[in-house]
ZASELUM-138224 format. One record per residue (C-alpha): residue number from 1; x, y, z; residue in one letter. Coordinates in pm, whole numbers, plus 50000, padded with zeros to 5 digits. Layout:
! residues N
ATOM,NUM,X,Y,Z,A
...
! end
This chain:
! residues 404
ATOM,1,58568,27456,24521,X
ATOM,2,58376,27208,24743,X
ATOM,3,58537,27032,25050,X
ATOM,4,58591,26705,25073,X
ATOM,5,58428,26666,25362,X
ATOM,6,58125,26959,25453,X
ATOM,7,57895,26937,25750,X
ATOM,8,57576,26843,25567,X
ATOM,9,57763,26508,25427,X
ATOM,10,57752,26459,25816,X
ATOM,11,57397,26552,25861,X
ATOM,12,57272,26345,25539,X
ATOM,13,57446,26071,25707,X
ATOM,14,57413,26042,26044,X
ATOM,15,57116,26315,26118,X
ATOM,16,56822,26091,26044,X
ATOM,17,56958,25832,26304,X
ATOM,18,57042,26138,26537,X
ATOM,19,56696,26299,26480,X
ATOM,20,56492,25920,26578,X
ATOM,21,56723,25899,26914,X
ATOM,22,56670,26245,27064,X
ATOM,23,56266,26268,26897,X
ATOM,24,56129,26533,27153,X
ATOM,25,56471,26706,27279,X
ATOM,26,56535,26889,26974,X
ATOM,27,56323,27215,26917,X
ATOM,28,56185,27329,26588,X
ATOM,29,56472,27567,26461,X
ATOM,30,56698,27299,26572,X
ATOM,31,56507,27061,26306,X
ATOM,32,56530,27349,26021,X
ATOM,33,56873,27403,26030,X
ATOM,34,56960,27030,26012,X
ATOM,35,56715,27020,25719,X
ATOM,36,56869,27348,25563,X
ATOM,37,57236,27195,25517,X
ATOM,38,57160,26885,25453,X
ATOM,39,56979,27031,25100,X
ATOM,40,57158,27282,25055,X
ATOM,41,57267,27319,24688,X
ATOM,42,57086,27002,24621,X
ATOM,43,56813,26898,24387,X
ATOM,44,56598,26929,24679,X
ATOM,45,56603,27337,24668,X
ATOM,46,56577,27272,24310,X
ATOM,47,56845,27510,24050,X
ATOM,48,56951,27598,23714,X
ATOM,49,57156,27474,23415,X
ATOM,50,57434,27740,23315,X
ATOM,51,57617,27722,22967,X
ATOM,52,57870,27947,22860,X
ATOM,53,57799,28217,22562,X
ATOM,54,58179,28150,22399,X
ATOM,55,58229,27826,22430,X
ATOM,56,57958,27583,22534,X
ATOM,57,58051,27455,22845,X
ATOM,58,57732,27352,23096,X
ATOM,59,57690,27279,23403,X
ATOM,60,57382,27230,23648,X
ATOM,61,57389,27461,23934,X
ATOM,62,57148,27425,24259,X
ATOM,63,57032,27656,24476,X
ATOM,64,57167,27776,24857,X
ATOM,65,56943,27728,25178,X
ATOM,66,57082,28078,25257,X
ATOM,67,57025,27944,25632,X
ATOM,68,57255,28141,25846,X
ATOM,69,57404,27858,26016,X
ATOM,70,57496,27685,25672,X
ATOM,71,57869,27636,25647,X
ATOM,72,57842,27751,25278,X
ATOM,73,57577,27998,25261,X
ATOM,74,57774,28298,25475,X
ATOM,75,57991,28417,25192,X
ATOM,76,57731,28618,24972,X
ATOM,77,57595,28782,25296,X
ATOM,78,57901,28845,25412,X
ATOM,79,58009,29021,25077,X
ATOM,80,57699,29232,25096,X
ATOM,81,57683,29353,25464,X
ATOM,82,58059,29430,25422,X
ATOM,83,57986,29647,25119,X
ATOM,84,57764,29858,25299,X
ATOM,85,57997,29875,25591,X
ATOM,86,58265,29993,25402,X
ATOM,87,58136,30367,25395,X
ATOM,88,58123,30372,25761,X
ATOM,89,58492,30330,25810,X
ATOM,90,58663,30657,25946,X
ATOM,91,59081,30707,25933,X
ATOM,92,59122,30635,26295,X
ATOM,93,59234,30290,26435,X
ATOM,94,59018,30078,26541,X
ATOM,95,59013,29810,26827,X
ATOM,96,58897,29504,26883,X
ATOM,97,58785,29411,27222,X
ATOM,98,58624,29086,27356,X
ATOM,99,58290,29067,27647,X
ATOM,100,58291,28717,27769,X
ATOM,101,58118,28570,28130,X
ATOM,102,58182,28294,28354,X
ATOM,103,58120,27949,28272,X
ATOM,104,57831,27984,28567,X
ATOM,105,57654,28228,28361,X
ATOM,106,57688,28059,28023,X
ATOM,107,57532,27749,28212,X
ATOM,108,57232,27951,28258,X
ATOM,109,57291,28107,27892,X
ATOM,110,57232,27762,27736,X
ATOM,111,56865,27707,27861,X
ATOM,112,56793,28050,27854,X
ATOM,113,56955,28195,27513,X
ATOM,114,56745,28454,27367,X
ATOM,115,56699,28657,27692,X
ATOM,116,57119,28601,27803,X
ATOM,117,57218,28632,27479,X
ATOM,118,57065,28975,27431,X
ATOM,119,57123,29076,27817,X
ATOM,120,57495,28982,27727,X
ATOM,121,57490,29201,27429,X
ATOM,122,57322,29500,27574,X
ATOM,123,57529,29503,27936,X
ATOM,124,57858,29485,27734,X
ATOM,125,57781,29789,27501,X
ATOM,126,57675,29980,27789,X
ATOM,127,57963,29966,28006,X
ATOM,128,58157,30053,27683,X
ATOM,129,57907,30353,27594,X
ATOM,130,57949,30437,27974,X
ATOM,131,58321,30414,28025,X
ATOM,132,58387,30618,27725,X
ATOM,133,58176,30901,27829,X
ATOM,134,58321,30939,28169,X
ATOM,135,58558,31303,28130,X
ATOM,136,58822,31092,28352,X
ATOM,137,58882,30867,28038,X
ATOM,138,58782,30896,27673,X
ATOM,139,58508,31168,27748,X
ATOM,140,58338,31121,27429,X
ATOM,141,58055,30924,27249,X
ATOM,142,58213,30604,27060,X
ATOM,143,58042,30426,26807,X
ATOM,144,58027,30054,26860,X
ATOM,145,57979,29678,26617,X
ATOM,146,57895,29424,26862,X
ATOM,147,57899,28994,26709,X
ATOM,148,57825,28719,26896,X
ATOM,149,57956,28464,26899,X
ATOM,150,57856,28166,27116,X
ATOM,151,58127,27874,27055,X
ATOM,152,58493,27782,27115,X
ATOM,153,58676,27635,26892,X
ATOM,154,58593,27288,27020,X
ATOM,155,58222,27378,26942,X
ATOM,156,58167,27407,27328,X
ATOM,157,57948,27605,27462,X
ATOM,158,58102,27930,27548,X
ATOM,159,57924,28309,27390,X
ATOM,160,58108,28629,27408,X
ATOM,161,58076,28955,27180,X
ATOM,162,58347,29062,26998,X
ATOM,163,58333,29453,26956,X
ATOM,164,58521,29651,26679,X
ATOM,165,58567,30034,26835,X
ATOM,166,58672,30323,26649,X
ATOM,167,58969,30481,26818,X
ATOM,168,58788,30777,26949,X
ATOM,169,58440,30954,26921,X
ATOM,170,58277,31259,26933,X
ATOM,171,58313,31497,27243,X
ATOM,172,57995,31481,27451,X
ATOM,173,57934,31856,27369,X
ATOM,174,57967,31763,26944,X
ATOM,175,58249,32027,26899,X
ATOM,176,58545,31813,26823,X
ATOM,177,58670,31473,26741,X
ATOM,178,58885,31323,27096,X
ATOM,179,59080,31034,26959,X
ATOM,180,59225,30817,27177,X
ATOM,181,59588,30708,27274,X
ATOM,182,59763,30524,26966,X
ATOM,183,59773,30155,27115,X
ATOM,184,59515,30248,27464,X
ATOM,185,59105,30265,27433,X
ATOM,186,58968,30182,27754,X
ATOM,187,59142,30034,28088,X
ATOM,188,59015,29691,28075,X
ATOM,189,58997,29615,28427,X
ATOM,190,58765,29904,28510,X
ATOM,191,58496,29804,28176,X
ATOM,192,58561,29446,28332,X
ATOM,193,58490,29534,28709,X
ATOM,194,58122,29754,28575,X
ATOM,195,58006,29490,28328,X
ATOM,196,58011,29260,28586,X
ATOM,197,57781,29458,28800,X
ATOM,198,57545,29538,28519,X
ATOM,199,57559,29228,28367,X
ATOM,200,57453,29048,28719,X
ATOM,201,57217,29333,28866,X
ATOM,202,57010,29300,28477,X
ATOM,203,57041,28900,28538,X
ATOM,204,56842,28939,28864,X
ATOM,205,56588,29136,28761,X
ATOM,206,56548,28913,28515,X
ATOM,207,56510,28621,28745,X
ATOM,208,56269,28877,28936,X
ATOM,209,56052,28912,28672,X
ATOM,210,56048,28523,28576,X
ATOM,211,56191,28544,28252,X
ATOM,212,56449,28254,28323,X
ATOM,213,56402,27920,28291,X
ATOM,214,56532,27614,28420,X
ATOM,215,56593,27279,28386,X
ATOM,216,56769,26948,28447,X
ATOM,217,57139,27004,28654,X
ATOM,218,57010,27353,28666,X
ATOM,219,56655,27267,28845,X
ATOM,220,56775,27356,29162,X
ATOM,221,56829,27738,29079,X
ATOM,222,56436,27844,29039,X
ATOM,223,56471,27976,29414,X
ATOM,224,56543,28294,29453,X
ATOM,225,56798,28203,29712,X
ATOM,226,56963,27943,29564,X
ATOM,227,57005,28183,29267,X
ATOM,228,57166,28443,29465,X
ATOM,229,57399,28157,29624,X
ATOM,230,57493,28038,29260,X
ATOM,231,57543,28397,29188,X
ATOM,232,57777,28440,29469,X
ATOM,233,58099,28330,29412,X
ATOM,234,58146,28491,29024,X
ATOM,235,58079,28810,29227,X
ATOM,236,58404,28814,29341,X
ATOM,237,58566,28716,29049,X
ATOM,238,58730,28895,28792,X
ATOM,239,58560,28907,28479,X
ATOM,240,58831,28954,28196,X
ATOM,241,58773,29194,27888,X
ATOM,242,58997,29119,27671,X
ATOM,243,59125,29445,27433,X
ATOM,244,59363,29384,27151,X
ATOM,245,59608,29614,26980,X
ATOM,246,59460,29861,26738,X
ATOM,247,59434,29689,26354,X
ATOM,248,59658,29857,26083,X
ATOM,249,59431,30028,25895,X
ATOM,250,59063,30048,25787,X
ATOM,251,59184,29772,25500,X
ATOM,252,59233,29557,25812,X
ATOM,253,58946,29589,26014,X
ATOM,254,58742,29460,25691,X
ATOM,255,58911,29152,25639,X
ATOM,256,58856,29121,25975,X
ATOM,257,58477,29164,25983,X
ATOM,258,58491,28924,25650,X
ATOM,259,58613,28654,25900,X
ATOM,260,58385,28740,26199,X
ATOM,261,58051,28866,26120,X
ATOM,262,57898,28539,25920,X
ATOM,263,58082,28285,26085,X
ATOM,264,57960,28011,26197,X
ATOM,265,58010,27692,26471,X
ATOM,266,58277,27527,26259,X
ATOM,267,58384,27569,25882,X
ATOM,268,58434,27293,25650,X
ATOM,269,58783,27314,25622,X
ATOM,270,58799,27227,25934,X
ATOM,271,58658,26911,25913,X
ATOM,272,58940,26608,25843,X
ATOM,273,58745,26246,25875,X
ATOM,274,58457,26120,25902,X
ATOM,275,58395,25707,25991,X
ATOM,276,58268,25503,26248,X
ATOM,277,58483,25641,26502,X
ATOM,278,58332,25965,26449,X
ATOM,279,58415,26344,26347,X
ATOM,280,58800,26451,26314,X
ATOM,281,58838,26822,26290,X
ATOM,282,59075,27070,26407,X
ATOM,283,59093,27314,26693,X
ATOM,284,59299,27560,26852,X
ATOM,285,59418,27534,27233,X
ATOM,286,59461,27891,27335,X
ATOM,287,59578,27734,27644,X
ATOM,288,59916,27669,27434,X
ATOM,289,60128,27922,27208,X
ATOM,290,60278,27840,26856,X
ATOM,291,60268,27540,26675,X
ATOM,292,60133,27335,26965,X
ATOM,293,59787,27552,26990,X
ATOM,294,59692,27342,26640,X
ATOM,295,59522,27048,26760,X
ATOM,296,59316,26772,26575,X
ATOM,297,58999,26615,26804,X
ATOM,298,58746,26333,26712,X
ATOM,299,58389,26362,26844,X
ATOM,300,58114,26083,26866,X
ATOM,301,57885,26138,26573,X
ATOM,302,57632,26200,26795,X
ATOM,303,57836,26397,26980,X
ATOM,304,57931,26659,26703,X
ATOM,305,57577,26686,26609,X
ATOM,306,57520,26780,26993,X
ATOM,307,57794,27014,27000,X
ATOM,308,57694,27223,26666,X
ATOM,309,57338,27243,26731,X
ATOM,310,57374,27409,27084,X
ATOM,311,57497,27728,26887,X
ATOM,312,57163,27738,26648,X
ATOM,313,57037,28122,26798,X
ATOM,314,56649,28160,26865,X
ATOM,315,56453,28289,26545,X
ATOM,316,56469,28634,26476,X
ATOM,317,56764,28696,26697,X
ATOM,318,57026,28950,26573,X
ATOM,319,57367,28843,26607,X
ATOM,320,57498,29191,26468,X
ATOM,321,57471,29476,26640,X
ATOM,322,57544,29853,26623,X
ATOM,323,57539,30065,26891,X
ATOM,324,57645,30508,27010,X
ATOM,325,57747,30632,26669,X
ATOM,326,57649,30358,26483,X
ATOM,327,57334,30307,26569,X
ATOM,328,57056,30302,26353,X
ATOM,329,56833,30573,26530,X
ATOM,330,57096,30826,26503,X
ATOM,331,57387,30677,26281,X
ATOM,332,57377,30863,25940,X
ATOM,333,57368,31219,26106,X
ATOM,334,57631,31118,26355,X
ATOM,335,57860,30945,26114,X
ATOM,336,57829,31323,25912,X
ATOM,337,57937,31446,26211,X
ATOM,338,58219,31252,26269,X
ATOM,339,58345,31324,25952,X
ATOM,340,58285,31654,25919,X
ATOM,341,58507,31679,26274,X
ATOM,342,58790,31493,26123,X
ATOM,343,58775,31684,25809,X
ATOM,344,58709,31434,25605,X
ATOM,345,58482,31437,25293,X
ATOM,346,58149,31193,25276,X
ATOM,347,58184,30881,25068,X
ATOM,348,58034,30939,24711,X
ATOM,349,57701,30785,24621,X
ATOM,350,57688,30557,24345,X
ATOM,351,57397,30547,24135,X
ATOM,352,57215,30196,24165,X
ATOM,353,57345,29958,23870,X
ATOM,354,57049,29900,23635,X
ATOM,355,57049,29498,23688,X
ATOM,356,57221,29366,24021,X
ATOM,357,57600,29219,23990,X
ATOM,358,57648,28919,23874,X
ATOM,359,57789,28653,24105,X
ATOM,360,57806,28385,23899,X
ATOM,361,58160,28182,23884,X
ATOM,362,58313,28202,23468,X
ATOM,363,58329,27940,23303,X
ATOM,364,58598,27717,23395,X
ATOM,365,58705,27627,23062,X
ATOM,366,58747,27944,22878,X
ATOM,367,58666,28227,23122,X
ATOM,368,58369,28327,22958,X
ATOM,369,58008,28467,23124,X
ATOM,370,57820,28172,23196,X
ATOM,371,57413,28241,23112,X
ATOM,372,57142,28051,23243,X
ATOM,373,56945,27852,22982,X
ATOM,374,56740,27661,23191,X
ATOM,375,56550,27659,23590,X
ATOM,376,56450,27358,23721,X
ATOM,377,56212,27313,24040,X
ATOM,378,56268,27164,24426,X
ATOM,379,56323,26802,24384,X
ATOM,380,56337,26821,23988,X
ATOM,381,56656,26755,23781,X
ATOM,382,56721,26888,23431,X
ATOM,383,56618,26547,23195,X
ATOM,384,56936,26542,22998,X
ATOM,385,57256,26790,22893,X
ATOM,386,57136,27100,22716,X
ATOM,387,57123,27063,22280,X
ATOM,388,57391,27207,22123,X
ATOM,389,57133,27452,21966,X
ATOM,390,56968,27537,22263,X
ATOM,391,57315,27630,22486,X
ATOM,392,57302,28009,22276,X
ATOM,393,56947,28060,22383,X
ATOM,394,56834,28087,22733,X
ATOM,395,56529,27942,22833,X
ATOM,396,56480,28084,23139,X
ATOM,397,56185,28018,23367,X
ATOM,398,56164,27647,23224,X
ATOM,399,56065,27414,23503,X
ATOM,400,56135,27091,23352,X
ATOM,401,56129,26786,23608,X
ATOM,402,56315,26446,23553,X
ATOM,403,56019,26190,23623,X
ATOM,404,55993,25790,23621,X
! end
């Protein structure tokens, strides 16, 4: 069912205005993704007419930008990376643990997010593929799904990864399974204290190599010492990893990856109002516990527009990420491994279906299996409601376009 409010009524709105004031400061993917929702499932991507087989019922439906910072085009993909998730899952628990970095470093993030983003990603799975190995802890090799994620819930500015472990992993000689403690993966002050030090040691050579960029406030920094001296003080502070208790069951840990892995900046139901004033949504204020950490906010127009657009990722940039076991190099020999250690048999394959699922809602009136009759182009409407006659018969490929 559609929202009553959705992002793109925003964008159709308010983005042309928003596009004419800040002509020049808004890159290229920037431009497609405002484009993206605001057709999205509009005669502009063009569509399809649908009438049921039993009793008749039509209706037009248009097609999804499939843009992955749409709103309301994450719930097929989610659906389908899930599914082939699924046969990953071992019977161990699983925890959930959280890489994020100082607001100094996600200042530099922000001008500089493909190279951060990825440095961010690769220094966090590290120090998790290190500290696991290390005999004094886990002594094993884990297997590892890394998301980013690159908001708050206030659409600031603020990317961490959010990691879902297995509870354990293969011994580094590949004789046994070590599991971990029931509710303990990793001590989270010691992955805290050596991501820091990776994470800053890669960010220098970085610098060294001149693959950062900067610009405005952050002018000042493209000195090597006054890098170092903005460096300085997050040296010394502790950088939190956050670890939460182990999810109850495999069941879990997929509704949980249903809710993380094709989110995006905000969701529609989130969204409240929309006027002059601006953009009413709500928020939580982890700062607060219970009922007081639900809190409603209203942003400038302009403002919200600002706010989601920061969190459009560079083109081609993977936001999921697999790493140790699950990697892709070495994933489906070590997940046989892992299963033949904990004695547990390999998912069955199921033969390919002959045509792909069907997605398609019923029809709302009787429940029947709606059928496509007729396809329509970008920018083209169906001329009038399907005949009577012609509702049994699909037409498909017709590319009939309302004209005049």
């Amino acid at each position: 069912m559609r929202a009553s409010l959705e992002v793109a009524d925003i964008f159709r709105s308010a983005g042309p205005a928003y596009r004419a004031a800040h002509a020049g400061h808004l890159n290229l993917g920037q431009l497609k993704v405002m484009t993206a929702i605001e057709n999205c499932r509009t005669a502009a991507l063009g569509g399809h007419v649908e009438a049921c087989d039993d009793c008749g019922h039509w209706r037009i439906a248009y097609n999804s930008c499939r843009n992955r910072h749409c709103p309301k085009c994450q719930g097929a993909a989610a659906r389908t990376w899930l599914a082939a998730r699924e046969a990953d899952l071992l019977p161990v628990g699983y925890f959930h643990v959280v890489f994020t970095v100082p607001a100094e470093i996600a200042d530099i993030a922000w001008q500089n997010k493909a190279v951060v983003y990825d440095l961010l990603f690769r220094a966090a799975a590290d120090t998790m593929l290190t500290i696991a190995a290390d005999p004094k802890h886990l002594g094993a090799r884990i297997g590892i799904t890394a998301v980013l994620h690159t908001w708050g819930s206030a659409l600031t500015h603020h990317p961490h990864v959010h990691m879902i472990v297995p509870g354990g992993g293969i011994a580094l000689d590949g004789t046994r399974w070590v599991s971990s403690r029931p509710a303990f993966l990793l001590p989270v002050r010691v992955l805290g204290a050596l991501f820091r030090r990776m994470f800053l040691t890669r960010l220098l050579a970085l610098f060294d190599a001149g693959k950062l960029a900067f610009f405005s406030t952050l002018a000042g920094l493209a000195t090597r010492k006054a890098f170092l001296r903005h460096l300085s003080p997050i040296r010394k502070k502790r950088w939190v990893v956050y670890a939460k208790p182990p999810f109850a069951g495999p069941q879990a840990v997929l509704a949980y990856l249903s809710r993380y892995t094709h989110r995006v900046a905000i969701s529609n139901r989130r969204l409240l109002g929309f006027d002059e004033t601006g953009v009413t949504f709500r928020y939580k204020d982890y700062r607060r516990d219970g009922a007081k950490r639900q809190q409603v906010m209203t942003l400038a127009t302009d403002e919200f527009i600002r706010r989601f657009l920061i969190h459009v990722l560079p083109r081609g940039f993977h936001r999921i990420r697999h790493y140790g076991l699950l990697a892709s190099s070495t994933h489906k020999e070590a997940m046989a491994l892992a299963r033949r250690l904990l004695g547990v048999a390999a998912p069955i394959e199921e033969p390919e279906p002959d045509e792909p699922p069907d997605h398609r809602l019923p029809c709302p009136c009787c429940g029947g299996h709606m059928t496509i009759i007729e396809a329509f182009t970008r920018w083209c409407q169906p001329r009038a409601p399907p005949q009577p006659a012609a509702r049994m018969a699909p037409v498909g490929g017709s590319t009939r376009c309302q004209s005049g």
